[in-house]
C-alpha positions in Angstrom: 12.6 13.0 14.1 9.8 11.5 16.5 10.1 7.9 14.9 9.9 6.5 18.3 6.2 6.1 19.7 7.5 6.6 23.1 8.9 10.6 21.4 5.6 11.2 19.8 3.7 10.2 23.0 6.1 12.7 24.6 5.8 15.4 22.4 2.2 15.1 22.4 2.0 14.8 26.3 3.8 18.0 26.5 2.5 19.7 23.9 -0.8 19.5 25.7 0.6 20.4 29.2 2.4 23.0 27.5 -1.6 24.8 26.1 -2.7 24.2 29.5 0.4 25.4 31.3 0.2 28.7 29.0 -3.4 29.2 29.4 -3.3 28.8 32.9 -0.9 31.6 33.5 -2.5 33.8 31.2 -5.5 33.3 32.9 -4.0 33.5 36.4 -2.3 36.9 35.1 -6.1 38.0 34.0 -7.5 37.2 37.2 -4.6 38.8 39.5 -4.7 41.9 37.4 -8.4 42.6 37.5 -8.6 41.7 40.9 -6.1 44.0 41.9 -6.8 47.1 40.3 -10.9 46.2 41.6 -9.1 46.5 44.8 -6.7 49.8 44.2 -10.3 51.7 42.6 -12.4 50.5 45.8 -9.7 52.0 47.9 -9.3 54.9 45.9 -12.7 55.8 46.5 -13.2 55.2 50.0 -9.8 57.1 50.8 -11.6 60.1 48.6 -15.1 59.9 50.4 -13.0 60.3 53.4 -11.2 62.7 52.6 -14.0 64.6 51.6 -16.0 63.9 55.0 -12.7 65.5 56.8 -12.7 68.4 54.2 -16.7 69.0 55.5 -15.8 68.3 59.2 -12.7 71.3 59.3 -14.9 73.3 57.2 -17.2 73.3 60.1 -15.0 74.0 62.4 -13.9 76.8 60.0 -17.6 78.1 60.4 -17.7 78.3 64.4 -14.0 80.0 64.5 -12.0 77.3 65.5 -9.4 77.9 63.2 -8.6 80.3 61.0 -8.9 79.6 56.8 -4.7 79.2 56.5 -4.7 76.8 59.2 -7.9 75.0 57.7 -6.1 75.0 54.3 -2.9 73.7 55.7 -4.3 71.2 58.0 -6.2 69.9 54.7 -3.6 69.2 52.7 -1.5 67.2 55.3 -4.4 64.6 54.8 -3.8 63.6 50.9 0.0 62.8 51.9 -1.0 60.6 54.9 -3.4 58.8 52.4 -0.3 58.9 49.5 -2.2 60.5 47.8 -3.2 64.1 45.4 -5.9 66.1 46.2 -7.3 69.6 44.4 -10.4 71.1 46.2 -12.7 73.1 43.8 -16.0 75.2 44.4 -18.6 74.3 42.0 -17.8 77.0 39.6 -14.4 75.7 39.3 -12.3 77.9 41.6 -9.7 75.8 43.4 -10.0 75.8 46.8 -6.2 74.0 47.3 -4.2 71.4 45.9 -1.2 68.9 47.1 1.9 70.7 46.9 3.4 68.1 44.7 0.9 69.4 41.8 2.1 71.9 39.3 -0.9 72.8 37.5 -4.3 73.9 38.4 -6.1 70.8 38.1 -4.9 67.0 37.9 -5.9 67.1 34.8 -4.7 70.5 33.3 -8.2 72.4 33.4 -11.6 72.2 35.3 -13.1 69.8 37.5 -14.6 66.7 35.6 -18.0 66.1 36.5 -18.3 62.9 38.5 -20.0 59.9 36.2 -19.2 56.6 34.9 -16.9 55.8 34.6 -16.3 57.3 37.8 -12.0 57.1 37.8 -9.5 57.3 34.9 -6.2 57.1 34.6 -4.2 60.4 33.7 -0.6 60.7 33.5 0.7 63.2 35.3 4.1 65.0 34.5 5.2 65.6 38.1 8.7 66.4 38.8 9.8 64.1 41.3 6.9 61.3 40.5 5.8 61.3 36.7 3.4 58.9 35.4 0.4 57.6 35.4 -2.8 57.9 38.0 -6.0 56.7 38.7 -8.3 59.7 39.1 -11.5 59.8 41.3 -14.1 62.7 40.8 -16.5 63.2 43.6 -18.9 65.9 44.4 -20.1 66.3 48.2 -21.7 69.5 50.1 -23.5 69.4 53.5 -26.5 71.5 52.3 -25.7 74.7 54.2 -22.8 75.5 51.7 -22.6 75.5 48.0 -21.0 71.7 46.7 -17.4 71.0 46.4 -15.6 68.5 44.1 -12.6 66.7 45.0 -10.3 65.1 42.8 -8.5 62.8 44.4 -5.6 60.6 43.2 -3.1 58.0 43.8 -0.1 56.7 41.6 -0.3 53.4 39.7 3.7 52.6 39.3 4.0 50.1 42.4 0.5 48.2 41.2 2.1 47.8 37.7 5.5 46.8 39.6 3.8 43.9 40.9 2.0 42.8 37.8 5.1 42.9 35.6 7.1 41.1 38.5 4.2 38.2 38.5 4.2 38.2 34.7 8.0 38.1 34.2 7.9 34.9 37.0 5.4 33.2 35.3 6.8 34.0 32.3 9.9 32.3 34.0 8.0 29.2 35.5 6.5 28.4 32.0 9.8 26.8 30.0 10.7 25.6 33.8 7.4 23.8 34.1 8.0 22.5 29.9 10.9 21.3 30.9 10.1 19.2 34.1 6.9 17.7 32.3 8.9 16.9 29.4 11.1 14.6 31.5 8.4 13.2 33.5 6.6 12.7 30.8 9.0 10.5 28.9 10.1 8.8 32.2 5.7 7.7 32.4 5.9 6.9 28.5 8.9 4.8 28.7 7.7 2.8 31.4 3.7 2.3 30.4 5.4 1.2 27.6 8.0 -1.4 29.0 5.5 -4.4 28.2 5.6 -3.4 24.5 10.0 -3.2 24.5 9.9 -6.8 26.1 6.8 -8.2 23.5 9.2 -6.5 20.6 12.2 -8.1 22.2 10.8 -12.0 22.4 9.0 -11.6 19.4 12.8 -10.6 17.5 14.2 -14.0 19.5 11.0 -16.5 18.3 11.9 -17.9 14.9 10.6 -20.1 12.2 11.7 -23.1 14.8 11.3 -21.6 17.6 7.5 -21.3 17.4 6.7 -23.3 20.8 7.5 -20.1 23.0 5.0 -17.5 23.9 4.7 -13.6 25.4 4.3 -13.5 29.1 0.5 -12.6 29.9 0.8 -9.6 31.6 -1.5 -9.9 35.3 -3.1 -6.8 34.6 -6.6 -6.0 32.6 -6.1 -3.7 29.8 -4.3 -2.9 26.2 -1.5 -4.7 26.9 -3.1 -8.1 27.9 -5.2 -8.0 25.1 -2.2 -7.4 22.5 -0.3 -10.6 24.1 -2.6 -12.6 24.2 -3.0 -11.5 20.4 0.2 -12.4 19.8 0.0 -15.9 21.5 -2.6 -16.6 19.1 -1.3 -15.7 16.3 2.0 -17.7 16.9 0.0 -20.6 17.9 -1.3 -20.6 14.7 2.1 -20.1 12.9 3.0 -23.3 14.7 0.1 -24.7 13.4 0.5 -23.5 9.8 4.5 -24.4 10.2 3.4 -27.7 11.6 0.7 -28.5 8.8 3.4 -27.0 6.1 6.4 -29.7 7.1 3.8 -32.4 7.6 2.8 -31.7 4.3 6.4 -31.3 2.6 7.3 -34.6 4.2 3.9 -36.2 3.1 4.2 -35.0 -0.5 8.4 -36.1 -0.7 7.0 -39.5 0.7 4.7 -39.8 -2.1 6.8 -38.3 -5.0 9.7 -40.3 -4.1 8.0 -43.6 -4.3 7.1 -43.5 -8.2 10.7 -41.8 -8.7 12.2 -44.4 -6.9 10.0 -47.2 -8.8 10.9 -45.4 -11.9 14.5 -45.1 -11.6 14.8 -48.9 -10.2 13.4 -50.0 -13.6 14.8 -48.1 -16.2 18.2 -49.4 -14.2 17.4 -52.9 -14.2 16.0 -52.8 -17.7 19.4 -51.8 -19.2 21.3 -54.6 -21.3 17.9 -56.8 -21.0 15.9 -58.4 -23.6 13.7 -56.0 -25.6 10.8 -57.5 -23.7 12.1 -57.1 -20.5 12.9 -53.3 -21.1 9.1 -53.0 -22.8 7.5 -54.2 -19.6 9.9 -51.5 -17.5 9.2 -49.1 -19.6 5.3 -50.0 -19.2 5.4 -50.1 -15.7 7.5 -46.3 -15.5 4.7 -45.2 -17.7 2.6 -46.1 -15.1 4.4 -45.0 -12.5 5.1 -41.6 -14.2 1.1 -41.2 -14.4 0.6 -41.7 -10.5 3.7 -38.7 -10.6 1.9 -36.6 -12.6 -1.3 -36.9 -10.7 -0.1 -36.3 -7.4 1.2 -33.2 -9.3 -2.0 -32.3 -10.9 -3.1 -32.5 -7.5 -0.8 -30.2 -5.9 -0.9 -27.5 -8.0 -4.7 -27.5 -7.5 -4.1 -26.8 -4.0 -1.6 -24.5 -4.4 -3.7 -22.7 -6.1 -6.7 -23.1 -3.7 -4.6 -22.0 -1.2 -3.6 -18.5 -3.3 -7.4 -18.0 -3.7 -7.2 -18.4 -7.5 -8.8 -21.7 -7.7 -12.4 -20.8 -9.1 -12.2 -18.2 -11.9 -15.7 -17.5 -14.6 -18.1 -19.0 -13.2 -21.8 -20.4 -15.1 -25.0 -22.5 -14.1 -23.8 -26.2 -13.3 -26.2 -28.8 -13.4 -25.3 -30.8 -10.6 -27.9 -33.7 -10.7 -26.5 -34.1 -14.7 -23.0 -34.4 -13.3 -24.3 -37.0 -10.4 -25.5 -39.3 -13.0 -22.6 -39.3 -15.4 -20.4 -40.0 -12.3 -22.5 -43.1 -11.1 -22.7 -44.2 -15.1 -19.2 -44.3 -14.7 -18.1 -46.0 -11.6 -20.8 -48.7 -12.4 -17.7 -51.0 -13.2 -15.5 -50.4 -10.9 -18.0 -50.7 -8.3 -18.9 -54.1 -9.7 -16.0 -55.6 -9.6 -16.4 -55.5 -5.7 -20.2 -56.4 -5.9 -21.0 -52.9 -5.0 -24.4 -51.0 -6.4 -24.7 -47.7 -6.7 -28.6 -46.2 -5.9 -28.2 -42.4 -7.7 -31.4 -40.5 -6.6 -31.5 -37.1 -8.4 -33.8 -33.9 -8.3 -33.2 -30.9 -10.1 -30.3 -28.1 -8.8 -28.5 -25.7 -10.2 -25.2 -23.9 -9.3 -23.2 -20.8 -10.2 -19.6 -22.8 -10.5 -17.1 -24.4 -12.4 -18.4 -27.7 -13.8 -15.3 -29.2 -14.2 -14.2 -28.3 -10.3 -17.5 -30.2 -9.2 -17.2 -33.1 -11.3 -14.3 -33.3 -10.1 -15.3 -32.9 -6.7 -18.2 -35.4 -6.9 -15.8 -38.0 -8.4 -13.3 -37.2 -5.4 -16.2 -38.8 -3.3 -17.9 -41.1 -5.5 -14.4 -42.9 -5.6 -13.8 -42.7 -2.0 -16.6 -44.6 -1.2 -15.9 -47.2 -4.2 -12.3 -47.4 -2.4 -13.6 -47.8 1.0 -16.7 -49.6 1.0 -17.8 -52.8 2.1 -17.4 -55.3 -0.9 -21.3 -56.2 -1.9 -22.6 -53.1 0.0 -24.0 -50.2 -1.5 -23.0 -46.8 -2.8 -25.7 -44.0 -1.9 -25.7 -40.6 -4.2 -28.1 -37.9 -4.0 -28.9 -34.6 -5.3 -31.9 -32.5 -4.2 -32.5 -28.5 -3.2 -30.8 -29.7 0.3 -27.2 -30.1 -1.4 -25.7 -33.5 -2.4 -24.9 -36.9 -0.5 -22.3 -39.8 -1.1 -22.9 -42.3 1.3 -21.1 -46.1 1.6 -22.0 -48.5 4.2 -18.1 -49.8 4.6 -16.8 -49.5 8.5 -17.2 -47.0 10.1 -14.4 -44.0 11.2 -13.5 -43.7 14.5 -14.7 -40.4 15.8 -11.2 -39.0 16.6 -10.4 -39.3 12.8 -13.3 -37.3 12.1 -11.9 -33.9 12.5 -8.6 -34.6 10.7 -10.2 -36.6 7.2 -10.1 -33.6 4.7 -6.1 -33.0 6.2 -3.9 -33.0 3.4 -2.3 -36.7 3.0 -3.9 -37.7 6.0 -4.8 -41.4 6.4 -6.7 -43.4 8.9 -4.9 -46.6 8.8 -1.3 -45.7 7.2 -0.6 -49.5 6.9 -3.8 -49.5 4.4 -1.6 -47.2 2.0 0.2 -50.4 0.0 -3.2 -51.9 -0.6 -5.1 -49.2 -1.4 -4.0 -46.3 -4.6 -4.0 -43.1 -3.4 -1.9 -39.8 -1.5 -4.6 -38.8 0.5 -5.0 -36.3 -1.1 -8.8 -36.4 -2.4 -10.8 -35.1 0.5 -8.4 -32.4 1.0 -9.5 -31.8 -2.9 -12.7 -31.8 -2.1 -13.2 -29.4 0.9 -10.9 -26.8 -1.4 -13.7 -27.3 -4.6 -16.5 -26.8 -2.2 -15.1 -24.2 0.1 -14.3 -22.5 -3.5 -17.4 -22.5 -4.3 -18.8 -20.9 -1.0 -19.9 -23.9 0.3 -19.2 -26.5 3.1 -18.8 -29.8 3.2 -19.3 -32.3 6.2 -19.5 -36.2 7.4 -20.7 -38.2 10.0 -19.8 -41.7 10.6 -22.1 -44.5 12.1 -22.1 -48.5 11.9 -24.5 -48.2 9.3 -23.5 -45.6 6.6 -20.8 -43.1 6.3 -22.2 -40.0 4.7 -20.3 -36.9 3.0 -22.7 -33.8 2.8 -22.0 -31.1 0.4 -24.1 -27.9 0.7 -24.0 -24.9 -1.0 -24.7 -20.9 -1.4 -28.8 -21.0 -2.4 -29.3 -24.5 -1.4 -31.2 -25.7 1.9 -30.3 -25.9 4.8 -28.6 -29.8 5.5 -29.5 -31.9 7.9 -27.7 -31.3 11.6 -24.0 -33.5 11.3 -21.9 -34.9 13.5 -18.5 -33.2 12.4 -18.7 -30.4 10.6 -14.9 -29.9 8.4 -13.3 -26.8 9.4 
């Protein structure tokens, strides 16, 4: 029940109309009924101050012999029934004087006069034989000063006022569910529509799949929620694409290299078969070989997987990265001979939370890059200081629209370079996991005269400003 967001926006919608709604009528009820019965009282006591200005008026008239006291009585009590109305007369000492013909007992109220006070009129139910129920009751007290006082109760029936309250009650009563029922519809008729955008985003979205990734959610022309959530979803699918794009670029790269050394591998071991036992050795020397490039561009792969999985650096301890900087130029010292290349190592002393073995490997990543790629008799430039850690080489210099795209996995400037020189492109990309492990960054910038790889990490100094940072 109410799985839908368009049924709990509808239940909710209603629910709130349906407090208001409720309130409302009670109130209205309130309001009607107070000011009602604020209105039957008022009148009540103006009919009874009438009456009792007409009671002083015949009573004069009484005095001066203009009529006799049965005609004064009966002329009286014609007034109450022209007023719809009860009426007893008393004298101050409680003697009744008259009272509507309608009324049974002696009083309206089965005994003496009430004294006139707040609050001023009840209500009484009177048992009357053609009209029982209950009355509002107004006491009042008047005299003209020549004459002892007089009190007048006075009183009307409530039955048609509380007619018309029920009636408005039961009709609002009625109105209410009516009311429910209408905002209920309306309300789900709004929902369903304000919500139209998200039915057709849903919709595409079900349609795009894994090679579908090109299409994209209609921006909707208006400012608001909606907008914002498609152009949310553009972006995100743009960089699926991306990610899909990178990931078969990748799978294709990393078949291309593993099928190479199988290929070479396979070829020999064939060839070898029925050969001399010197034939076979040298196959079997150069499969070796072979299955060690294999097993490096695996090595290498798994160290990006698990980059990528986040579970690349694990205990990590002081490393001694100016130690590590040396060892790696002791070690490339041949290499970089054999192409007439010196390397100038200029150390200070830094230290590093990490993995040592991540960061030699790191450094070597580099060191060897620039033995790989530099100019035959240039130099080979390695530095460690507080600032973080250069590699430089002086061989050609990278075209600025490779810049951005050097630490991509298998990524190569010049693909026809790949025959001449080892490697799966794969070292940079290395590199930039290590460091970015490590909660660092790493950067280049290319110019005629150097090419230099920065390397800066958490606690060191700030770097120089660079050309490209690696993203």
């Amino acid at each position: 029940m109410l799985k839908s967001l368009k049924s709990r926006l509808t239940f909710l919608y209603v629910g709130i109309f349906a407090l208001f709604v409720v309130a409302f009528s009670l109130g209205v009820h309130a309001l009607a009924a107070a000011r009602v019965w604020k209105d039957f009282d008022r009148d009540l006591d103006r009919d009874a101050r009438v009456f009792s200005t007409l009671v002083l008026e015949e009573s004069a008239e009484l005095d001066r012999g203009e009529h006799t006291r049965e005609n004064w009585l009966d002329e009286l009590k014609s007034y109450p029934e022209s007023m719809h109305a009860l009426a007893t007369l008393y004298t101050a000492d409680g003697k009744v004087l008259f009272r509507s013909r309608d009324l049974a007992a002696a009083s309206l109220h089965g005994g003496g006069p009430r004294p006139p006070g707040p609050p001023g009129i009840r209500t009484e139910y009177l048992n009357l034989a053609y009209r029982p129920g209950d009355y509002r009751v107004v006491t009042v007290a008047f005299g003209d000063g020549r004459q002892p006082a007089l009190v007048l109760e006075f009183a009307r029936s409530t039955a048609g006022l509380s007619r018309f309250l029920r009636r408005m009650g039961l009709e609002l009563l009625a109105a209410v569910p009516l009311l429910i029922v209408l905002a209920s519809l309306a309300g789900y008729f709004f929902v369903k529509r304000a919500l139209r955008p998200v039915d057709e985003m849903a919709g595409l979205a079900r349609e795009i799949s894994a090679g579908d990734l090109a299409r994209r959610i209609p921006i909707p022309a208006s400012e608001g929620e909606f907008r914002q959530l498609a152009l949310t979803i553009n972006g995100m699918l743009s960089r699926l694409e991306e990610a899909f794009a990178r990931m078969r670029t990748f799978t294709a790269n990393a078949a291309h290299e593993l099928r190479t050394p199988i290929s070479t591998i396979r070829t020999a071991l064939e060839t070898s078969v029925g050969r001399s036992s010197s034939e076979m050795e040298e196959a079997i020397q150069d499969a070796l070989e072979d299955l060690g490039r294999l097993s490096e561009i695996t090595e290498r792969l798994f160290l990006l997987a698990r980059a990528d999985a986040g579970r690349l650096l694990g205990a990590t301890k002081p490393v001694d990265l100016a130690e590590i900087a040396r060892q790696i130029a002791e070690a490339f010292e041949g290499p970089a001979a054999a192409k007439g290349m010196t390397i100038e190592c200029a150390t200070e002393p830094f230290t590093v939370d990490g993995d040592a073995a991540l960061m030699r490997r790191a450094i070597h990543n580099l060191v060897e890059n620039a033995v790989k790629y530099g100019r035959k008799g240039g130099r080979i430039r390695l530095r460690v200081s507080p600032a973080g850690l250069e590699v430089g080489n002086d061989g050609p210099a990278i075209p600025p629209e490779h810049l951005p795209r050097l630490f991509d996995r298998f990524y190569r400037i010049d693909p026809a370079r790949s025959d001449r020189i080892p490697g799966a492109g794969l070292g940079l990309a290395i590199v930039k996991s290590i460091i970015e492990a490590h909660g660092g960054r790493v950067v280049v910038e290319s110019t005629p005269e150097m090419t230099v790889f920065r390397i800066s990490l958490k606690g060191a100094g700030p770097t120089r400003p660079v050309a490209v940072p690696v993203k």
